[in-house]
C-alpha positions in Angstrom: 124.2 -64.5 166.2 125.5 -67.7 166.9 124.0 -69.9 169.3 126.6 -71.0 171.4 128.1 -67.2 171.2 124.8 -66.7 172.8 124.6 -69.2 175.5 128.4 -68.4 176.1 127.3 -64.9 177.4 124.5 -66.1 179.0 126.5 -68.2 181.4 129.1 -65.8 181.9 126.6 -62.9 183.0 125.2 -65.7 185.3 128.8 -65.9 186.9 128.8 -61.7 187.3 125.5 -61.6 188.7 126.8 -64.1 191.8 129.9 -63.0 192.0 128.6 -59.3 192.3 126.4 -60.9 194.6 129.1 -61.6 196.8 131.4 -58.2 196.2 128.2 -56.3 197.6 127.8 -58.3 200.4 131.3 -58.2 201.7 131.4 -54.1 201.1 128.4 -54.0 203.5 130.1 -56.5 206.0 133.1 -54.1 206.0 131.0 -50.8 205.8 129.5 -52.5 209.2 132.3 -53.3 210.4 133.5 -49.4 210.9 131.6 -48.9 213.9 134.1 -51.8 216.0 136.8 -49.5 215.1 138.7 -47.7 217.5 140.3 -44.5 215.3 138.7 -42.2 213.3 141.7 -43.3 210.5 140.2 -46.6 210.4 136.7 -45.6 210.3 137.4 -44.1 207.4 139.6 -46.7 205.6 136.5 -49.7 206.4 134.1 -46.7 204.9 136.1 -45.6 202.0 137.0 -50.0 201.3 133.2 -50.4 202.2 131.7 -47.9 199.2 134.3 -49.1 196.4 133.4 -52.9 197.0 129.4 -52.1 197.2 130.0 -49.8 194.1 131.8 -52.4 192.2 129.4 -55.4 193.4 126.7 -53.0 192.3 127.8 -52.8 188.6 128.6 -56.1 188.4 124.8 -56.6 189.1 123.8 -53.7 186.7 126.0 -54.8 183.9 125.1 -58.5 184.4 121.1 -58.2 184.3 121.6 -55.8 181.1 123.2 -58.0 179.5 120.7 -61.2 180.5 117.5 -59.2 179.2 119.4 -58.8 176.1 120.5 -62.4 175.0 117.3 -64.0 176.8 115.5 -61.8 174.7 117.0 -63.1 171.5 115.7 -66.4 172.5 
């Protein structure tokens, strides 16, 4: 495996891990943000927008820490 191949992941998983980071935290901002709604139609919308942006912050995350254990490991 080439180094810089190696280091090119590296850094790119690094990226992931803050942008998931950030997708998770704005799902929860918006999950909590349901309860200063005023219909049950938009309780449900900031819920349903909520779960997909935790659940896609979330394996960001996963996906990103896989795949640093696997090319710090090669080090």
């Amino acid at each position: 495996m080439n180094e810089a191949y190696r280091t090119t992941k590296i850094k790119t998983a690094q990226i992931n891990q803050a942008l998931g980071v950030f997708i998770f935290t704005f799902g929860i901002i918006i999950t909590i943000a349901m309860v200063f709604t005023e219909t049950f139609v938009q309780q449900m919308t900031d819920l349903f927008a909520g779960l997909v942006l935790m659940g896609i912050g979330g394996g960001m995350l996963w996906k990103s820490k896989q795949t640093l254990k696997k090319y710090k490991e090669a080090n």
